[in-house]
PQR file of N, CA, C, O and H, with PARSE charges and radii, in Angstrom:
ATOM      1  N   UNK A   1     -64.764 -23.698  13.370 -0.4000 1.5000
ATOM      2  CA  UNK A   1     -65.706 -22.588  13.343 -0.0000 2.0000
ATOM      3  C   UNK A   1     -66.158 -22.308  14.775  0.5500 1.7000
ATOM      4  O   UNK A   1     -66.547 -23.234  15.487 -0.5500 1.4000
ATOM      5  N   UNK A   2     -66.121 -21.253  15.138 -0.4000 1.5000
ATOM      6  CA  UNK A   2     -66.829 -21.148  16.431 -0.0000 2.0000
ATOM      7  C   UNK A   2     -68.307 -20.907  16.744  0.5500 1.7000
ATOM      8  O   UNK A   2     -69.202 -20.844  15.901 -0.5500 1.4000
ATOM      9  H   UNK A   2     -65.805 -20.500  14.561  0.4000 1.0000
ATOM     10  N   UNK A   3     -68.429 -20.794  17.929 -0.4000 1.5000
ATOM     11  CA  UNK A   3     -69.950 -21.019  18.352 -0.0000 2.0000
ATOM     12  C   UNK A   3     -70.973 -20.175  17.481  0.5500 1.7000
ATOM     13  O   UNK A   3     -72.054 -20.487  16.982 -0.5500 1.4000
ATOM     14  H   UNK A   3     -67.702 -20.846  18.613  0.4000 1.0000
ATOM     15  N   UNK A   4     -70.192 -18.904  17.479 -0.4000 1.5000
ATOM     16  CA  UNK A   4     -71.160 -17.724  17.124 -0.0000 2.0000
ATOM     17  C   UNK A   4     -71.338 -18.437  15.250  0.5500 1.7000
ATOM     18  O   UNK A   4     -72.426 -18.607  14.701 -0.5500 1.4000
ATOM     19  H   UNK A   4     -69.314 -18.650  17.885  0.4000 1.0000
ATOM     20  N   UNK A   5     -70.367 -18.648  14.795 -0.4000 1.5000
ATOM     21  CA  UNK A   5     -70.447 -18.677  13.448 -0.0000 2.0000
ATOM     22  C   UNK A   5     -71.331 -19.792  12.846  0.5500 1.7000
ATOM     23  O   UNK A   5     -72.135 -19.771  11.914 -0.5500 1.4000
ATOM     24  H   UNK A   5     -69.482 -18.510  15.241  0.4000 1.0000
ATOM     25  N   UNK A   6     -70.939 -20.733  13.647 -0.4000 1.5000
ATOM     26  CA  UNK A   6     -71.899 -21.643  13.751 -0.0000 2.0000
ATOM     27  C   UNK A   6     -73.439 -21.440  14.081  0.5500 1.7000
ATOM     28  O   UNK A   6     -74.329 -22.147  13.608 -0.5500 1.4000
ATOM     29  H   UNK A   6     -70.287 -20.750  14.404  0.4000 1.0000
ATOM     30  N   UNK A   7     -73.609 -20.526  14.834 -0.4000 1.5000
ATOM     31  CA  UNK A   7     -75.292 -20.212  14.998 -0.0000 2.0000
ATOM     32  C   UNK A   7     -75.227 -19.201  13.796  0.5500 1.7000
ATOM     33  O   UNK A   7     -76.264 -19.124  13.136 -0.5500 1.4000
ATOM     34  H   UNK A   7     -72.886 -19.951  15.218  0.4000 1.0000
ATOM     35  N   UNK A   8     -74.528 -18.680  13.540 -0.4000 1.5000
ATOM     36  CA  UNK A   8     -75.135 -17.568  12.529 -0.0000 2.0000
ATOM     37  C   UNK A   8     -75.534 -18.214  11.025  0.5500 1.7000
ATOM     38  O   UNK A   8     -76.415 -17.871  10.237 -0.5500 1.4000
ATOM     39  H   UNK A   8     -73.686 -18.743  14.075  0.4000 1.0000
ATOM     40  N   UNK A   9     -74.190 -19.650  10.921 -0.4000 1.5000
ATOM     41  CA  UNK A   9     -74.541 -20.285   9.790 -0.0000 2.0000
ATOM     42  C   UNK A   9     -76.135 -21.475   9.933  0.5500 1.7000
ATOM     43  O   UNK A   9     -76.763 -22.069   9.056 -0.5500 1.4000
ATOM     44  H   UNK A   9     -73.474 -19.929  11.562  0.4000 1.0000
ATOM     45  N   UNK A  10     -76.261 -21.429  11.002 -0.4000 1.5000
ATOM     46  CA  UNK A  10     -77.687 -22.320  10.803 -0.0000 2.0000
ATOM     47  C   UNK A  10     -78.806 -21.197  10.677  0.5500 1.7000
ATOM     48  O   UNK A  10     -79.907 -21.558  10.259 -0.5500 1.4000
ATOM     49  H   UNK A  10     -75.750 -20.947  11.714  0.4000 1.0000
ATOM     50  N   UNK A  11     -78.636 -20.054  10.958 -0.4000 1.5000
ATOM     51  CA  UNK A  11     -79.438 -19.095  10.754 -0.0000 2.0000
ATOM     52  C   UNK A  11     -79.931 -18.359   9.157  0.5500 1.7000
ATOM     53  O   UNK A  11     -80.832 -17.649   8.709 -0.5500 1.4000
ATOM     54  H   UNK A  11     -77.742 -19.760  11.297  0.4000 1.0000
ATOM     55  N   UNK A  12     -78.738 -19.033   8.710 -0.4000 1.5000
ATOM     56  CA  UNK A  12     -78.532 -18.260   7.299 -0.0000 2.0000
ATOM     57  C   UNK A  12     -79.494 -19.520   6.661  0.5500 1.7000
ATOM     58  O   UNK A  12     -79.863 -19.283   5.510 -0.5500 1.4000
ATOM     59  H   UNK A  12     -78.007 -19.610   9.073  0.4000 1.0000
ATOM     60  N   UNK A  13     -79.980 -20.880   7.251 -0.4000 1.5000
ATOM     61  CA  UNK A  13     -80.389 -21.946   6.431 -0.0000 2.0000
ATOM     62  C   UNK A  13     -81.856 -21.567   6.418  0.5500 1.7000
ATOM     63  O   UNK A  13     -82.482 -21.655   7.474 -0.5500 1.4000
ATOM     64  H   UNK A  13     -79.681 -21.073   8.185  0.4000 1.0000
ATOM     65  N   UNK A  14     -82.511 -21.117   5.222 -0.4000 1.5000
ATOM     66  CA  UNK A  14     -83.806 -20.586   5.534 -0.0000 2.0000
ATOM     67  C   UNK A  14     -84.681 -21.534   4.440  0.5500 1.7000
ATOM     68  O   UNK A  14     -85.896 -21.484   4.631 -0.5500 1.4000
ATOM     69  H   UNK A  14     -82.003 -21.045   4.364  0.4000 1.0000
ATOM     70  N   UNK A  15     -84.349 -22.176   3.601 -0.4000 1.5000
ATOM     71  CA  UNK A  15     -85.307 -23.322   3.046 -0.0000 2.0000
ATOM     72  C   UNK A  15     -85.284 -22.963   1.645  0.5500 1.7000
ATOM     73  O   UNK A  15     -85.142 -23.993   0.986 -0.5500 1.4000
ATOM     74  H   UNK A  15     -83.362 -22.216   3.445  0.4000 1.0000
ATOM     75  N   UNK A  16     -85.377 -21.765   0.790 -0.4000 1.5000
ATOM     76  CA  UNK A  16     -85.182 -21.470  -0.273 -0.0000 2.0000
ATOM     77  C   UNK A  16     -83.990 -21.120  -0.708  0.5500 1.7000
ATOM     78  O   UNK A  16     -83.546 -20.245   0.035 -0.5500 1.4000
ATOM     79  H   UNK A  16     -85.492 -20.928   1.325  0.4000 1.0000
ATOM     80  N   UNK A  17     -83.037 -21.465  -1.813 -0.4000 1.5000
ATOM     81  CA  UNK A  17     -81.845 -21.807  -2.365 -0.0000 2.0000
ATOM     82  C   UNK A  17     -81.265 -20.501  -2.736  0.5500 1.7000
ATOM     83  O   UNK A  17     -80.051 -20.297  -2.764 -0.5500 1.4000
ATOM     84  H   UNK A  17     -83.397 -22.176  -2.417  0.4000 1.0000
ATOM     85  N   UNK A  18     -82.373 -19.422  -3.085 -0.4000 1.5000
ATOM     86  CA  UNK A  18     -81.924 -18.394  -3.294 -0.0000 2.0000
ATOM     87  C   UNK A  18     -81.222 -17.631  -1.779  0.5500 1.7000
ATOM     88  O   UNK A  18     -80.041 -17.291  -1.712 -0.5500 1.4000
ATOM     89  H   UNK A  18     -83.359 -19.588  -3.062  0.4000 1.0000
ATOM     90  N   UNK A  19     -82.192 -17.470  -0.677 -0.4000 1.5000
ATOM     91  CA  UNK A  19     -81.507 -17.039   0.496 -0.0000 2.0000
ATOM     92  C   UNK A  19     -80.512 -18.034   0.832  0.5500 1.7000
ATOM     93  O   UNK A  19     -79.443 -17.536   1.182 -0.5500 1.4000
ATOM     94  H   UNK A  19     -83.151 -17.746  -0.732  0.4000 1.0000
ATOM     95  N   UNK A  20     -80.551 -19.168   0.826 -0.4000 1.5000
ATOM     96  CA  UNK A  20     -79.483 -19.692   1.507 -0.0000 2.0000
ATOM     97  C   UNK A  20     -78.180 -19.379   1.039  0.5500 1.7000
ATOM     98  O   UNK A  20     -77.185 -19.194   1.740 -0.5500 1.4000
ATOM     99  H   UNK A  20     -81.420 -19.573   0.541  0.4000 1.0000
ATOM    100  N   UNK A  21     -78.260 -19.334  -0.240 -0.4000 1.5000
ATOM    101  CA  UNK A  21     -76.849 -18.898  -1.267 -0.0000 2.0000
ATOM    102  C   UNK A  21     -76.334 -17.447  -0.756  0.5500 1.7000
ATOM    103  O   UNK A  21     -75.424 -17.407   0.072 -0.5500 1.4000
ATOM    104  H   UNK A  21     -79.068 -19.485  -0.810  0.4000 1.0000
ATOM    105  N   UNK A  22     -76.811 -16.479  -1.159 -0.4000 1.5000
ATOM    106  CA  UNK A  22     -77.147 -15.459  -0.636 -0.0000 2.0000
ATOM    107  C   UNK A  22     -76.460 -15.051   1.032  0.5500 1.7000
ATOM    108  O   UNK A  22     -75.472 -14.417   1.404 -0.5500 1.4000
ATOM    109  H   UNK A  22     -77.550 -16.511  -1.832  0.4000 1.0000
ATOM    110  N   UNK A  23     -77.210 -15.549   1.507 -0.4000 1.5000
ATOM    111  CA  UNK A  23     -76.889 -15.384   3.117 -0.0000 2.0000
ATOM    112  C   UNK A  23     -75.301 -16.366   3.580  0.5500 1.7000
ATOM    113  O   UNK A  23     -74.439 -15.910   4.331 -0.5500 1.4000
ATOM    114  H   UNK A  23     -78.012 -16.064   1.205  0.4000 1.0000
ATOM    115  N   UNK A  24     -75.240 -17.698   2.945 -0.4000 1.5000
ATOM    116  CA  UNK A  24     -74.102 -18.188   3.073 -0.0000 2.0000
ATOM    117  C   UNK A  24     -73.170 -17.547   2.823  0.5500 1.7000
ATOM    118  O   UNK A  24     -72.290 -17.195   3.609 -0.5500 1.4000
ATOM    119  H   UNK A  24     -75.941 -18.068   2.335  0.4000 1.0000
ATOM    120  N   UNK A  25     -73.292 -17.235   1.268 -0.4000 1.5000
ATOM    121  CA  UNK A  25     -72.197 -16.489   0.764 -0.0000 2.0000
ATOM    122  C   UNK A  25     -71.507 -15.223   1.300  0.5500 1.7000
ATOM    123  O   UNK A  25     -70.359 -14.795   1.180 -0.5500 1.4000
ATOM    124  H   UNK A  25     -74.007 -17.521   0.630  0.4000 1.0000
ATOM    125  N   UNK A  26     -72.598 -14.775   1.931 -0.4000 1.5000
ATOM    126  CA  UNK A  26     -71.939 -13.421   2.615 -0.0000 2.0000
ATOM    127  C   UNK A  26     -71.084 -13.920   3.956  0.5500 1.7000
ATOM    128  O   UNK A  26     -69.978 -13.474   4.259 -0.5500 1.4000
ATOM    129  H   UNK A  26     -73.531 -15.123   2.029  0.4000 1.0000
ATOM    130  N   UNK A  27     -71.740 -14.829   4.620 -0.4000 1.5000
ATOM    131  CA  UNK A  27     -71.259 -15.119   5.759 -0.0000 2.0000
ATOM    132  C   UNK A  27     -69.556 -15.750   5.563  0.5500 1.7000
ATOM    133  O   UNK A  27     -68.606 -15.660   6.341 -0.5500 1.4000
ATOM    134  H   UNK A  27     -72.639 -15.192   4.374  0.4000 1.0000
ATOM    135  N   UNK A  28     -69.663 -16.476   4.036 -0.4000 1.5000
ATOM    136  CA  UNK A  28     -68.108 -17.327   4.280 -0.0000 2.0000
ATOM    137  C   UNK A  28     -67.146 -16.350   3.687  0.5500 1.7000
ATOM    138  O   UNK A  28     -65.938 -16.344   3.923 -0.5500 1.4000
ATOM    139  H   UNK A  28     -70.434 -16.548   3.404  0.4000 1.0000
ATOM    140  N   UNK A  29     -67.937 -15.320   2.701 -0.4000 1.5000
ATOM    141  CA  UNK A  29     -66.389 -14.650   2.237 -0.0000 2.0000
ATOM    142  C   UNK A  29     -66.635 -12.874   3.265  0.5500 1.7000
ATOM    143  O   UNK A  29     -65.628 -12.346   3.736 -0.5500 1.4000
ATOM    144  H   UNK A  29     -68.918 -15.325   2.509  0.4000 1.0000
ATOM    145  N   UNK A  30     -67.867 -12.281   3.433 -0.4000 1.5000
ATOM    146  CA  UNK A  30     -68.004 -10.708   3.943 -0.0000 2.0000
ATOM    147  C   UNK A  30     -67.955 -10.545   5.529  0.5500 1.7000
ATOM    148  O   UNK A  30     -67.314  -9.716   6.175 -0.5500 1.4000
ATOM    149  H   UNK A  30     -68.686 -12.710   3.051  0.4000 1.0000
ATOM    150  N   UNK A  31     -68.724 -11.462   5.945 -0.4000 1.5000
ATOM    151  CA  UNK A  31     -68.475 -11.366   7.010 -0.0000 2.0000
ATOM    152  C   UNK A  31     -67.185 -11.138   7.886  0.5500 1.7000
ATOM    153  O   UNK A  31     -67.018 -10.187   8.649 -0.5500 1.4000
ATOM    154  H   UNK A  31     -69.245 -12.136   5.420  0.4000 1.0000
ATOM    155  N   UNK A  32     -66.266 -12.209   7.641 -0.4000 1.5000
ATOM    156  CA  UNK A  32     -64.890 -12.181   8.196 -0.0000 2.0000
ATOM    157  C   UNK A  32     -64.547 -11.337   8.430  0.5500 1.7000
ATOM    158  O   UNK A  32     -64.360 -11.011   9.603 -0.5500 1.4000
ATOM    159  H   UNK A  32     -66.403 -12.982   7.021  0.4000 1.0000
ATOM    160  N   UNK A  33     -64.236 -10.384   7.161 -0.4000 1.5000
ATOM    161  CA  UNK A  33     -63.695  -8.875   7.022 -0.0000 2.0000
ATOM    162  C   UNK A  33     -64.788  -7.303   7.229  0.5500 1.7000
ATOM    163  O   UNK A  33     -64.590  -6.135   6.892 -0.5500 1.4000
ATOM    164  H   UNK A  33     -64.388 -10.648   6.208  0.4000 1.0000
ATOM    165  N   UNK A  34     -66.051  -8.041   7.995 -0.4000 1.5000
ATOM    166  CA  UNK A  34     -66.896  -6.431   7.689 -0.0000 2.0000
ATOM    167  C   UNK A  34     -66.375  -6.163   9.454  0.5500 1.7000
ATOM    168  O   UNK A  34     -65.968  -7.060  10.192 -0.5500 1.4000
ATOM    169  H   UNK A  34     -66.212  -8.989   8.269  0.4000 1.0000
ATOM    170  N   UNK A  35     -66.514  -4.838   9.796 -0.4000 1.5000
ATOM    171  CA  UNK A  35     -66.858  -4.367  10.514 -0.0000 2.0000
ATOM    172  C   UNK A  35     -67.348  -5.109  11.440  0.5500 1.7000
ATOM    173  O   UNK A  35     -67.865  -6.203  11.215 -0.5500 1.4000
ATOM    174  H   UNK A  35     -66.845  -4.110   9.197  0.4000 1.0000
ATOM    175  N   UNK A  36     -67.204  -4.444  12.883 -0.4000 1.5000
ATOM    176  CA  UNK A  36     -68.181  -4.899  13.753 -0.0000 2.0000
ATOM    177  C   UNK A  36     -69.619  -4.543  13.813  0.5500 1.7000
ATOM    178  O   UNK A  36     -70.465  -5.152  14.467 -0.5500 1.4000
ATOM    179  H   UNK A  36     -66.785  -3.555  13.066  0.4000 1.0000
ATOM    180  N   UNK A  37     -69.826  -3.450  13.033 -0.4000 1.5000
ATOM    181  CA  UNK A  37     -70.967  -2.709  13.117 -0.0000 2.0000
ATOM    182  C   UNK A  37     -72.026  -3.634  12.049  0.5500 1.7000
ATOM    183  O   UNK A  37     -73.108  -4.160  12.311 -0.5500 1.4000
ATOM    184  H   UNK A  37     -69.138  -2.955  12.502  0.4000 1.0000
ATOM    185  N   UNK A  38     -71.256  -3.598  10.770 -0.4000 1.5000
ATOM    186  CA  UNK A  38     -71.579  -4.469   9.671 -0.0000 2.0000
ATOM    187  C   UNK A  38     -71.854  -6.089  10.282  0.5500 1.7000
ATOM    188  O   UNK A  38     -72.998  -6.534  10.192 -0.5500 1.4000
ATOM    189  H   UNK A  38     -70.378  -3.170  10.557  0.4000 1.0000
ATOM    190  N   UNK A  39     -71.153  -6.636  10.681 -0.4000 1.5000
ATOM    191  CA  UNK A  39     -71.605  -7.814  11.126 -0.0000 2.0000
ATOM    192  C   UNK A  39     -72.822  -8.011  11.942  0.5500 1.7000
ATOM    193  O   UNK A  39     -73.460  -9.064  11.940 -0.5500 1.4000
ATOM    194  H   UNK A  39     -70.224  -6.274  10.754  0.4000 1.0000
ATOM    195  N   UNK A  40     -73.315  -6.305  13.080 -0.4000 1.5000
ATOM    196  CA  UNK A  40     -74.279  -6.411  13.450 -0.0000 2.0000
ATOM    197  C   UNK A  40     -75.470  -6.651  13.072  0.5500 1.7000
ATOM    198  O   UNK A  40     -76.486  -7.293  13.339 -0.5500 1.4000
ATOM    199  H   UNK A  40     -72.797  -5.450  13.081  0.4000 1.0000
ATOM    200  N   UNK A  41     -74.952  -5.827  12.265 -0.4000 1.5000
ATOM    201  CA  UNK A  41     -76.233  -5.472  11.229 -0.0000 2.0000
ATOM    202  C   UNK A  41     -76.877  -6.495  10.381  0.5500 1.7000
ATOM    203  O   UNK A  41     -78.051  -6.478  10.011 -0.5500 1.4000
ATOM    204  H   UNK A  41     -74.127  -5.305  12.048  0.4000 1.0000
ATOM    205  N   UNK A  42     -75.781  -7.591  10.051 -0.4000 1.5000
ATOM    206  CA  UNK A  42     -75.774  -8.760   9.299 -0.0000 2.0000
ATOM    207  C   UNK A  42     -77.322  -9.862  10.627  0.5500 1.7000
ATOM    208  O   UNK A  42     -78.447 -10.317  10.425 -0.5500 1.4000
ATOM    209  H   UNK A  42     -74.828  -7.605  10.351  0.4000 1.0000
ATOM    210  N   UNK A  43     -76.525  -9.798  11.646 -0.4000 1.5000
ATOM    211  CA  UNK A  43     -77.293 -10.175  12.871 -0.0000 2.0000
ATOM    212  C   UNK A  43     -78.929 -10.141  13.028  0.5500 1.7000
ATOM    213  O   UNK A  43     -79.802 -10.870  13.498 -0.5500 1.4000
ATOM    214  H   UNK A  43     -75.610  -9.429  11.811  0.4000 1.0000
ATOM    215  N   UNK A  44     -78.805  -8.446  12.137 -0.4000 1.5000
ATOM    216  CA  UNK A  44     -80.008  -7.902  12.470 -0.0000 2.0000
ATOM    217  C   UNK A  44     -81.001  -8.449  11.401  0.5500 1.7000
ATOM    218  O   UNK A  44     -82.208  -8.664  11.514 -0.5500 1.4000
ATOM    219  H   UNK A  44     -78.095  -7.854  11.755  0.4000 1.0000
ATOM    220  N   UNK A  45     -80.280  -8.595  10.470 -0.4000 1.5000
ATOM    221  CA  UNK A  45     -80.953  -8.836   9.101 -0.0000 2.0000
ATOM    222  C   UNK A  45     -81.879 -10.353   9.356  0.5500 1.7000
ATOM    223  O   UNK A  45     -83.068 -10.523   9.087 -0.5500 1.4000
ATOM    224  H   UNK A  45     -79.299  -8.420  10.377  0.4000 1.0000
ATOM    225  N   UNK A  46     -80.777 -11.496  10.043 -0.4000 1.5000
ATOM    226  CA  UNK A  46     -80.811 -13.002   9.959 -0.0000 2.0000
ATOM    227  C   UNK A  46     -82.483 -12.930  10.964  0.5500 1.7000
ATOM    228  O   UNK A  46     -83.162 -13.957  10.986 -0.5500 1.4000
ATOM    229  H   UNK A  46     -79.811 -11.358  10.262  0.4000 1.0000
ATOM    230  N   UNK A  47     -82.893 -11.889  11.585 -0.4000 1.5000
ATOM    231  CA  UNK A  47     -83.846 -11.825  12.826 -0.0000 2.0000
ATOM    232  C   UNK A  47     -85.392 -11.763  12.177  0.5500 1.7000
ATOM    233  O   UNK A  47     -86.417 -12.165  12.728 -0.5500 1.4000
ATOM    234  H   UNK A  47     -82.341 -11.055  11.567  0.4000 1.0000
ATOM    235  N   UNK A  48     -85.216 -10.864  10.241 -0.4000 1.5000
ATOM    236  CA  UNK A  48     -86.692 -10.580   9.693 -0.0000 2.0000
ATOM    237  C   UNK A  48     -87.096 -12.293   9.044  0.5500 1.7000
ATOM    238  O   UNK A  48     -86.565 -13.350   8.706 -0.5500 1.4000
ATOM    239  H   UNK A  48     -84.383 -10.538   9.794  0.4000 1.0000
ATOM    240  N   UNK A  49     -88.647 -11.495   9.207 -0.4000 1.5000
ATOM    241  CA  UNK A  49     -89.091 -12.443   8.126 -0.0000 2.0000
ATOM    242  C   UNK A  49     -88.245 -13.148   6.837  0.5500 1.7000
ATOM    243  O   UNK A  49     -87.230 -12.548   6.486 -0.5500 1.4000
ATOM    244  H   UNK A  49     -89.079 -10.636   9.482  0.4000 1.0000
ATOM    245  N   UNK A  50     -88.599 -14.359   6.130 -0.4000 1.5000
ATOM    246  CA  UNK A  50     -87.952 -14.279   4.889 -0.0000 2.0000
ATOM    247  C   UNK A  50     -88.672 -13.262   4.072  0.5500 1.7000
ATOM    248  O   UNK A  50     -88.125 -12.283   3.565 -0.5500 1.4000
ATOM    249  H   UNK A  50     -89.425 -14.847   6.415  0.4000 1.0000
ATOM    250  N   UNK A  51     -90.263 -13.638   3.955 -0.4000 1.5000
ATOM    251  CA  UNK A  51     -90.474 -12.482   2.770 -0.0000 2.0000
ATOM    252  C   UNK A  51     -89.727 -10.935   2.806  0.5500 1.7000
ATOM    253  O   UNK A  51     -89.309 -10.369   1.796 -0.5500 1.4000
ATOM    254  H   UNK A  51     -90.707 -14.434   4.366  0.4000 1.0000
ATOM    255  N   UNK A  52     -89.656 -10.388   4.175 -0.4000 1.5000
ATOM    256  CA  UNK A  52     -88.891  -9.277   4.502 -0.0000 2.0000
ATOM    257  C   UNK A  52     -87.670  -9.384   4.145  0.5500 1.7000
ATOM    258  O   UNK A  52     -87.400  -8.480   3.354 -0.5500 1.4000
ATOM    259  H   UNK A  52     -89.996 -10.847   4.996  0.4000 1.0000
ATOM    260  N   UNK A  53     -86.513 -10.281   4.418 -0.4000 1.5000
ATOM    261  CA  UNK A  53     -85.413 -10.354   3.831 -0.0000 2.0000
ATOM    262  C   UNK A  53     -85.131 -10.684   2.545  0.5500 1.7000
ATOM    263  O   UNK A  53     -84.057 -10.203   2.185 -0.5500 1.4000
ATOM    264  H   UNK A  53     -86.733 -11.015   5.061  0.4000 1.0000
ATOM    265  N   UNK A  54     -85.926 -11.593   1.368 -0.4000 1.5000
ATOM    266  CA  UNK A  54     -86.214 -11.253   0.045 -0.0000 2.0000
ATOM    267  C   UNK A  54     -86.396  -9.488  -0.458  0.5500 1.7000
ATOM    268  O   UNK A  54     -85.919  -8.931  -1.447 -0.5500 1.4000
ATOM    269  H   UNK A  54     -86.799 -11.984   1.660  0.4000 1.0000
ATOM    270  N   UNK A  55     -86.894  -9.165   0.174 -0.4000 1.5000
ATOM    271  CA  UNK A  55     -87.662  -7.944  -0.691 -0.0000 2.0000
ATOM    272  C   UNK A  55     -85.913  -6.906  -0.223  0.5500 1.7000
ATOM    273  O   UNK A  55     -85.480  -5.909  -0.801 -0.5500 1.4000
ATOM    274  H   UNK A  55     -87.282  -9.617   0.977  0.4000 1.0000
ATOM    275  N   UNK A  56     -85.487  -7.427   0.618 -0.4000 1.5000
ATOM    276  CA  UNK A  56     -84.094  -6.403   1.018 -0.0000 2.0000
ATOM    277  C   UNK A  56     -83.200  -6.508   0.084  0.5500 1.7000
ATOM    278  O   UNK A  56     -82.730  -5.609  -0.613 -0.5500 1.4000
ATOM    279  H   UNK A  56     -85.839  -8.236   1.088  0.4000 1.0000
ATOM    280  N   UNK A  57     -82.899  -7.973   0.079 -0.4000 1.5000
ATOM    281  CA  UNK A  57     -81.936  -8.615  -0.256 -0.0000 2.0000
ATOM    282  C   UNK A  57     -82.056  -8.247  -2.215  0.5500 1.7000
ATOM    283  O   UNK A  57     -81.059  -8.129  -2.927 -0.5500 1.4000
ATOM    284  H   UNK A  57     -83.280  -8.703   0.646  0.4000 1.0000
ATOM    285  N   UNK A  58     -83.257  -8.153  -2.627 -0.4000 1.5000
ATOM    286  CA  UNK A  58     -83.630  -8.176  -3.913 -0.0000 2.0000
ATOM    287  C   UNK A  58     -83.606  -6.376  -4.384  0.5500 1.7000
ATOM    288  O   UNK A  58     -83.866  -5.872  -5.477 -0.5500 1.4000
ATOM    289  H   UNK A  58     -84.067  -8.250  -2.048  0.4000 1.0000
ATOM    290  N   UNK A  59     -83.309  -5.909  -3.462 -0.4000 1.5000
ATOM    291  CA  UNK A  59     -83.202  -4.498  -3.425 -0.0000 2.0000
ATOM    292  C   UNK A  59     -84.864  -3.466  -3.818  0.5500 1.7000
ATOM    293  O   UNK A  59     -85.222  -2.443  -4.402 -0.5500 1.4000
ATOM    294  H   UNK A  59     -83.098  -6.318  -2.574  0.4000 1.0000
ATOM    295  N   UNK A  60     -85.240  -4.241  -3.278 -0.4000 1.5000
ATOM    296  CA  UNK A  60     -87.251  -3.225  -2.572 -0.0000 2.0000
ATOM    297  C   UNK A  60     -86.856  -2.781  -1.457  0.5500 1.7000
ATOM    298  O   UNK A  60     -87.381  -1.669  -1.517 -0.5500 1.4000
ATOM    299  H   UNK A  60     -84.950  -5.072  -2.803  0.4000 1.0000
ATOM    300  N   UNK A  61     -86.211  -2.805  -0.266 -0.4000 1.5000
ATOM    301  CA  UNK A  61     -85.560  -2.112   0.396 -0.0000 2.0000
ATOM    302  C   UNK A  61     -86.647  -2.239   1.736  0.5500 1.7000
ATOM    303  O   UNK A  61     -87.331  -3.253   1.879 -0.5500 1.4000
ATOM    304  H   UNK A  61     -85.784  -3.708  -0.218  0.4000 1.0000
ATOM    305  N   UNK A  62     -86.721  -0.991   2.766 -0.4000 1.5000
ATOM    306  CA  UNK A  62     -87.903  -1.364   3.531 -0.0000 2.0000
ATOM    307  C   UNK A  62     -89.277  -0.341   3.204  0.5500 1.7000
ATOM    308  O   UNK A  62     -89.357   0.751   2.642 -0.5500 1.4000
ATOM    309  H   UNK A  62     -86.166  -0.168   2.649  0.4000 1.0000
ATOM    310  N   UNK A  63     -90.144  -1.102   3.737 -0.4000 1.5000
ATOM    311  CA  UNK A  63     -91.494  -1.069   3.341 -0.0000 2.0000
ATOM    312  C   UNK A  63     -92.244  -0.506   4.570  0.5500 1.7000
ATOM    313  O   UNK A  63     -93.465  -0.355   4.532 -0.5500 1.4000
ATOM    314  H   UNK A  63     -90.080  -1.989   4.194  0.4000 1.0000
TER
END
């Protein structure tokens, strides 16, 4: 795994089972294949709050 993937996967480790699943999962099968833009964005996501990334991820969207 390389560096980046490796920081992105300790990033995805957020303490509750639901994000971690969630965020892993995207990282081992979507990521690979998204976009560069999409992966940014993925980047951008790993940067909010959790409660903020719950309420995304759960589709409340932004607030």
């Amino acid at each position: 795994m390389t560096d980046d993937l490796s920081r992105l996967k300790w990033q995805c480790r957020r303490g509750t089972k639901e994000l971690d699943f969630l965020l892993n999962r995207y990282l081992e099968i979507e990521y690979p294949v998204a976009t560069r833009q999409e992966q940014a964005w993925f980047v951008e996501l790993l940067k909010l709050e959790d409660d903020k990334l719950i309420e995304i991820l759960m589709g409340e969207g932004f607030k």
